[in-house]
Every structure is written in C-alpha cells, then in structure tokens.
C-alpha positions in Angstrom: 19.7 -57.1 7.7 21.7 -54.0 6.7 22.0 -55.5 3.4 18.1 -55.8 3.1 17.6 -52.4 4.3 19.9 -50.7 1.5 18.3 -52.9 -1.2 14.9 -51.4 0.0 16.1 -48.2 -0.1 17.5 -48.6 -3.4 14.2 -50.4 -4.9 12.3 -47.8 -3.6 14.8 -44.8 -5.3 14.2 -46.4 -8.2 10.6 -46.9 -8.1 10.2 -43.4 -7.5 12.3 -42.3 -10.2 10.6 -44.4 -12.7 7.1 -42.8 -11.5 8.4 -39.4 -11.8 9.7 -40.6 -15.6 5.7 -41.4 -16.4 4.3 -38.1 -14.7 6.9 -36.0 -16.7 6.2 -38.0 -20.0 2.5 -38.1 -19.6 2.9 -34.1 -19.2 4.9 -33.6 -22.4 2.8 -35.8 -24.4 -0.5 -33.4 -23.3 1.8 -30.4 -24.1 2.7 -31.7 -27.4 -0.6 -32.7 -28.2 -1.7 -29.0 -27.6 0.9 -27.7 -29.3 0.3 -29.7 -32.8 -3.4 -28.4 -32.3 -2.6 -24.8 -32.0 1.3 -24.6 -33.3 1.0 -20.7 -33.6 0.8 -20.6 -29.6 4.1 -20.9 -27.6 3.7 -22.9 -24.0 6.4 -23.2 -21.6 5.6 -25.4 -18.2 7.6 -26.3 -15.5 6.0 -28.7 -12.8 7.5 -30.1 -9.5 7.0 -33.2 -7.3 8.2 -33.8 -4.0 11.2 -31.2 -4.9 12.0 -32.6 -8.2 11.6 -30.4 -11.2 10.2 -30.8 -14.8 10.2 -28.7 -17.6 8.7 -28.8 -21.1 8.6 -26.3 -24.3 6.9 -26.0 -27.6 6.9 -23.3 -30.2 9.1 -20.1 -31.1 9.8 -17.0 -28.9 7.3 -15.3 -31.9 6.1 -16.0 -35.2 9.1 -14.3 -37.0 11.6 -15.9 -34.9 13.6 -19.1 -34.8 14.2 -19.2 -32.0 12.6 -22.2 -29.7 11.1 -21.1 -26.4 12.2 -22.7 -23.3 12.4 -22.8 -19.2 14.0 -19.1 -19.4 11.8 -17.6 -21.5 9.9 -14.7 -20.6 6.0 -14.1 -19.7 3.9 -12.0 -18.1 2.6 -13.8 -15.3 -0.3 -11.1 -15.2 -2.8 -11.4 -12.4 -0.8 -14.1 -11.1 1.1 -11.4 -9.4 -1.9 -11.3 -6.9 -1.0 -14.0 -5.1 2.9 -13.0 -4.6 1.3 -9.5 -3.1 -0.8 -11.4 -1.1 1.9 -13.5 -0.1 3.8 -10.5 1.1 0.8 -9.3 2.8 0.6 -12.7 4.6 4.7 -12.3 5.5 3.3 -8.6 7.4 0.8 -10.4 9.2 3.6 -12.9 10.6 5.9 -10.5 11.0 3.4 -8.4 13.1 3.3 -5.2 10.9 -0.4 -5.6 10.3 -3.2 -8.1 11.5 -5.2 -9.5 8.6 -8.8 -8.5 10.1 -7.3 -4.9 10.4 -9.5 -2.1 8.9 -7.6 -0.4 5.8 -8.4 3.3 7.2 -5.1 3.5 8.7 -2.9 2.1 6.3 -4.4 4.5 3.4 -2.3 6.8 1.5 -3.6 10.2 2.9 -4.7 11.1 -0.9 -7.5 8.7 -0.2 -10.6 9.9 1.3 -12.9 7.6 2.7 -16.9 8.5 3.2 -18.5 8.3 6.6 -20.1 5.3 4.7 -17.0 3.0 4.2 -14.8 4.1 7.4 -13.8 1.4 9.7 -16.1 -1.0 7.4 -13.4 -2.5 5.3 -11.0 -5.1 6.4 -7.4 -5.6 5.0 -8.7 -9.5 3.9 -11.6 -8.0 2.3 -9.0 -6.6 -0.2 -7.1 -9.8 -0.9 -10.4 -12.2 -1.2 -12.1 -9.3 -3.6 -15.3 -8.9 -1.5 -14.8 -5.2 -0.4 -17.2 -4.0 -2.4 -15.2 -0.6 -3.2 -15.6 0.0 -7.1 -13.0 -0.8 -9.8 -11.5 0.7 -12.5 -13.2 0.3 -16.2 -10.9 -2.3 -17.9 -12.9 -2.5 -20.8 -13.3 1.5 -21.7 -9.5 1.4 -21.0 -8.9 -0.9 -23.3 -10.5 1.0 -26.3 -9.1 4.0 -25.5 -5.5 2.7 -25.4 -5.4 -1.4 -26.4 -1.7 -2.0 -26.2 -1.2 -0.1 -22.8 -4.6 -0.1 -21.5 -3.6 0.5 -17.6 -1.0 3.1 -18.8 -2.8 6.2 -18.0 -4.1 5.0 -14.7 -2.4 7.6 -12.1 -2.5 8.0 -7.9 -5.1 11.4 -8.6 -7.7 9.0 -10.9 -7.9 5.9 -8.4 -8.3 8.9 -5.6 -10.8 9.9 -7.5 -12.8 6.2 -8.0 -12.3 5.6 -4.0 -12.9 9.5 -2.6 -16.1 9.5 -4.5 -17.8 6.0 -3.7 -20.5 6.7 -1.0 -21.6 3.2 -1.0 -20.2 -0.4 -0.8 -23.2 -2.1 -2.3 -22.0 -5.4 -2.3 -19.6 -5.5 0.2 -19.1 -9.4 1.3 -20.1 -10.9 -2.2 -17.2 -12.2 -4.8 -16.1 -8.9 -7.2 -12.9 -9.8 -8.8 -10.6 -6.4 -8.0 -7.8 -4.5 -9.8 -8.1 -1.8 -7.1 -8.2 -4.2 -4.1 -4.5 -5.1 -4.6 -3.9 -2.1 -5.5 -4.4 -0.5 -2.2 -2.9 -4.0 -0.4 0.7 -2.9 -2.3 0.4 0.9 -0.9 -0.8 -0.7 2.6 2.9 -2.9 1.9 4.6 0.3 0.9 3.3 2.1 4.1 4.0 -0.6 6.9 7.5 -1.1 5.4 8.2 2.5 4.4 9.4 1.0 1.0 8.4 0.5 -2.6 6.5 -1.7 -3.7 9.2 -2.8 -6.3 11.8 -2.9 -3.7 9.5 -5.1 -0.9 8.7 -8.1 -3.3 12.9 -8.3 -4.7 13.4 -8.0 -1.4 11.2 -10.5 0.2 10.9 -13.2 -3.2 13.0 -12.2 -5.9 16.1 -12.3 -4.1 16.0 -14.7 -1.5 14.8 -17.5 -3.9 17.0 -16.8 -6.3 14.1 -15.6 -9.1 16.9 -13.7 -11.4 14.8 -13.9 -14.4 12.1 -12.1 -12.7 11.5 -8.6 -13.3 9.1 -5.5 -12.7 10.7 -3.3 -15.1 13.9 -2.9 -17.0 12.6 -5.9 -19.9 15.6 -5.5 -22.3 16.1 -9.0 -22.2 16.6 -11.1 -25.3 14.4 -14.4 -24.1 11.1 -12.6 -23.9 8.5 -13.7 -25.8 6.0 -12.1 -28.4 2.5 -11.8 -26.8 -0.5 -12.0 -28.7 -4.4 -11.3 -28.8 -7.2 -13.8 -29.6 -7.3 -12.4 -33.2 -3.3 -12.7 -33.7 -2.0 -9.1 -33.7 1.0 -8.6 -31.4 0.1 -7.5 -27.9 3.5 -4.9 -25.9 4.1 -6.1 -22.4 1.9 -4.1 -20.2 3.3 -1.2 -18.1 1.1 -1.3 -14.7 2.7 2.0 -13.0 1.0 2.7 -10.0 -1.8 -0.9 -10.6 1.6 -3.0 -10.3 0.8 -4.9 -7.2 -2.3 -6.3 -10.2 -0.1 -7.4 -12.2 3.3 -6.1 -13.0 5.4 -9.4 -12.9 7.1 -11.1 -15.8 8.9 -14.2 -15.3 9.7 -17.8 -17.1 8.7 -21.3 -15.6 12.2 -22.2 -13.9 11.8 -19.1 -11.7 7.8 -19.7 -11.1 8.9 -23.1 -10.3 11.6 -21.6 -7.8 8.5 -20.2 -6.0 6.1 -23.1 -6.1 9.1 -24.9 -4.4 9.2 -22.4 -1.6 5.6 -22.4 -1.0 5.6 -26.5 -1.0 7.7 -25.9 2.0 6.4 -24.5 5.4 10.2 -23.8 6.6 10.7 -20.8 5.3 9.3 -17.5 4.9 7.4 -17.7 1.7 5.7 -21.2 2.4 5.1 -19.9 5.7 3.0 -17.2 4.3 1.3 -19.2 2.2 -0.4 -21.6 4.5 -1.9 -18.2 5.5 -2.9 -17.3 2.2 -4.3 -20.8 1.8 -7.2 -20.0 4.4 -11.1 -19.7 3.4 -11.9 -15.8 3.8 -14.7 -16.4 0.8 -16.9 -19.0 0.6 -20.0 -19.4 -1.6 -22.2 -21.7 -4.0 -20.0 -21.3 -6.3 -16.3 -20.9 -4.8 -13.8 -20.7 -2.3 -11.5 -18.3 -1.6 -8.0 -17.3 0.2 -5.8 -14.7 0.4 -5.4 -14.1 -3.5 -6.0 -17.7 -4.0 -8.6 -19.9 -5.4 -9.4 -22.7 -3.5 -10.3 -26.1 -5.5 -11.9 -29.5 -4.0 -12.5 -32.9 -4.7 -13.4 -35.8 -4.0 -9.5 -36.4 -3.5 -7.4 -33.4 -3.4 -7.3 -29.6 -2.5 -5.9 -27.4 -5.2 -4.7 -23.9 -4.7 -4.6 -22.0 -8.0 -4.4 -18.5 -10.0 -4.9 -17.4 -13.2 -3.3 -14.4 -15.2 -4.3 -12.9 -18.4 -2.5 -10.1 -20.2 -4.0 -9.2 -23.5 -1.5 -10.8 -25.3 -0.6 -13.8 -22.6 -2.6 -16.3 -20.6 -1.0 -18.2 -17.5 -1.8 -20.4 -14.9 -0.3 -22.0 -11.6 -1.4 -24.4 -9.5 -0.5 -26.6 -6.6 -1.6 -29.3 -3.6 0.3 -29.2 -1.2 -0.9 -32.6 0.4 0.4 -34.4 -2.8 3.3 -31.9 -3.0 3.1 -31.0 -6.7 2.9 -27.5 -8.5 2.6 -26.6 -12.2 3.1 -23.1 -14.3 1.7 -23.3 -17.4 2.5 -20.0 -19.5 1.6 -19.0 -22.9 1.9 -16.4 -25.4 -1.4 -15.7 -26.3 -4.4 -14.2 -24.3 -6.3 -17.8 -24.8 -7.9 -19.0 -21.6 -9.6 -21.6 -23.3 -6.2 -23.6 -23.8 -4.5 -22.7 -21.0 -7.5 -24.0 -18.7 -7.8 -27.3 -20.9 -3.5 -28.1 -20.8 -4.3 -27.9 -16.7 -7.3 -29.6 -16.3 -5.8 -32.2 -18.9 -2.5 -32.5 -16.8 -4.8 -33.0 -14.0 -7.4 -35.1 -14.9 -5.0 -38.0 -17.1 -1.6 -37.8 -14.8 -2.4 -35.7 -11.5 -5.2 -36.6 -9.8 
C-alpha cells in the first residue's frame, strides 16, 4: 500500500511538471511570435502557477544596445501602481486606520478645501473605483506643454486649486478613470500613518516581499530599459512628484511576480488585502470594478487585472485566483494594442 501511495504521488509530481512544461512553452512561443512581428519592441513576462515561476524575454534593453532584456530588467509599471496604493489602502482598512465607506473630508490635507457641495459626499472607495466624480487633471494639455515629463509641473498648490474650486460632482457614481483619485488615497495613506507615501509602500511591499529591484526614485541602475512612443522617439522615465501614488513605480517581472505571489496567497498581509481590493464597488453595462482593480468574467473564470501606460511603456498584470495563476507582461513601448493581444493570446490558446 505504501508503495502504491509514493508511486501516486510521484506520477502525479510528474504529471504536473510536464503540464507546467506545456503552459511555459505555449507562453514563449506566443511571446516569440510577437516578438518576430514587432522585433523593435522589447517584452519581458514572468507568469506563475500554483507558486511555480516562469519567465520569458525578447529584444534589447534599446535600440542602440546589445544588450538582451531579461527578468531584471527595468519598466515603468505606470498605472499599475494603482492597484499597490490600493492595496495599501485595503492593508488600512484591516488594520483599522480607516473604514473603506469613510468620507475623505477628514483625511484631507488641510490645503484642500471642499465646497458645501461635495462635503461628507465622497467616500474613500469612491476614490479607488474612480466614480467620485471630483475633476482631473488635463493629461493631454500636459502633455504638449512638456511631452517627456508631462506630470512634472503638477505641484500640491495646482491640484488645490482643481479640487478647492469644483462646486459640483456632476457625475459622481458613474465610471471616470482618475489620476487625482489616487492621488488624494496616497495623502489619505500619508495622513493615517503619519509617513510618506514613498516610505509606507517600501515599508508595507517592497521590503517584506523582497521587491529589491523596485524603485520610486534613485533609477541609476544599469538594467533599465529605453522607453518609447508609438512613433519611435525615446520616451525619459516619468517623474510623478506629488501624482506618485498614479504611477511612480518602476519594476522588472521577477519582482512583479514576487507580488502576484503574495496576492495568490490569503496568509499574509498583502493577499489579505487583496481579497478586499477584489470586491465589486462599480458595476455597470460595461464593467466591473474593485478597489483599483478591473474585474473580468466568463463563462469559466474571474480575472483581476490592471493596465499601465507610460508614454514610452505599456504593461499589464493579471491574475485568478481560483486557478491560481498571474502574469506581467511589460514592454518598452507605449503600444496597448500588443500588450492587450500577448494577454488575451496567453489567455485564450494556453490559460483559459
């Protein structure tokens, strides 16, 4: 009998290990695929199945290097810092330092000054599922004024100004994607913890998984990519200053697959928070939301995914936690377009 038992167990080692080879070949061959149709755009992915990781690579860290890009190279995650504020925002909730229905009045900077109109009206999860209704800053007049740093000149007196003078939330409860929103959810962080922003997510992600190759500033580091725009020109890392909680990460696959592997897993902190952030707090025709998260069904599965897009870098991660898989794709060039077709390609032929 024991005999039988440890020749199951063995068979069944096996067998998984032999599945895991398919999904990890089936991945590189959609990668590589990609890759020989678009060779002047660098992709690193790192994927991860019931705690086993995966990484693949193609192209160079720019077009004048040699250099091959791999699991350590460096992205801007972009927007995809989102859902590590909102993560954080879900640790304050456990931790007790804020409720998530809580109205933001309280937790304000005392720069900002809300009309009669908006006080006690806006609700902390209104922020993190972008349907306060508050306006946003002008990304697009930004960006001609200053393309390479277009968030550069964005300082605490001009978002004071965009908040102290909107008399109106005039579509408060509908979808409105917003730069501001978590933007005021990293100065709520910095109040209830009486920290920086900078200093609450090394201490609260960064450091305890390990993310060394993470940063929010100090990028003199020699495996960072070259970004680029859709036309080709090189695109400079963005500098978020006071907007970082939007956007300010950069980071490489192995560390972004350090954090998927911590949100897979409900024992600690950070996968904790995330079944929070997992939640429906927007639901319409057309989508579902959570705390920073987009929420995709099936027939099958439930996917929970964000997007980031610099304008010179495109990235995506997604995950289901049911099936226990997770996948980063990052690129070097703002092109949605293939970074949505390597996932839904992944997907489609090997995940679902």
């Amino acid at each position: 009998m024991k005999t039988s038992v440890k020749f199951l167990a063995a068979l069944l080692l096996i067998t998984s290990f032999a599945f895991g080879q398919d999904i990890t070949k089936k991945i590189d061959s959609i990668i590589k695929a990609n890759h020989a149709k678009n060779p002047n755009v660098g992709i690193s992915v790192g994927f991860i199945k019931n705690n086993e990781e995966y990484y693949t690579a193609y192209g160079n860290l720019s077009a004048e290097s040699q250099t091959q890009i791999d699991k350590n190279s460096l992205f801007e995650i972009a927007s995809i810092t989102k859902i590590l504020t909102s993560n954080l925002i879900a640790q304050a909730v456990i931790e007790k330092k804020i409720k998530i229905d809580d109205y933001i009045d309280n937790y304000l900077p005392k720069v900002y000054v809300l009309h009669e109109n908006l006080k006690n009206k806006i609700r902390i999860s209104d922020l993190a599922s972008h349907q306060s209704g508050l306006p946003d800053i002008d990304f697009a007049k930004l960006i001609e004024l200053n393309p390479q740093q277009p968030v550069n000149g964005i300082t605490q007196e001009s978002l004071a100004a965009i908040i102290n003078t909107c008399t109106e939330l005039k579509d408060y409860g509908k979808y409105r994607y917003s730069t501001i929103g978590y933007t005021l959810l990293g100065q709520i962080l910095e109040k209830v913890y009486n920290k920086s922003y900078d200093e609450i997510i090394r201490t609260k992600i960064f450091e305890p998984l390990k993310m060394k190759n993470t940063y929010t500033k100090d990028l003199d580091v020699k495996n960072k990519v070259v970004g680029y725009n859709p036309d080709g020109g090189t695109q400079e890392f963005f500098n978020w200053n006071i907007m970082a909680p939007a956007g300010l990460v950069k980071s490489d696959a192995s560390d972004m697959v350090k954090y998927l592997k911590a949100v897979l897993n409900k024992k600690n902190k950070v996968g904790e928070a995330a079944t929070l952030t997992e939640k429906i707090f927007y639901k319409d025709e057309k989508r579902e939301l959570g705390l920073g998260t987009n929420i995709m069904t099936d027939e099958k599965n439930t996917l929970y995914q964000k997007s980031g897009d610099s304008m010179g870098q495109s990235s995506i991660i997604c995950y289901d936690r049911a099936n226990n898989w997770g996948i980063i794709i990052l690129i070097n060039q703002r092109n949605s377009k293939i970074r949505n077709k390597l996932l839904d390609d992944i997907y489609d032929t090997v995940l679902k």
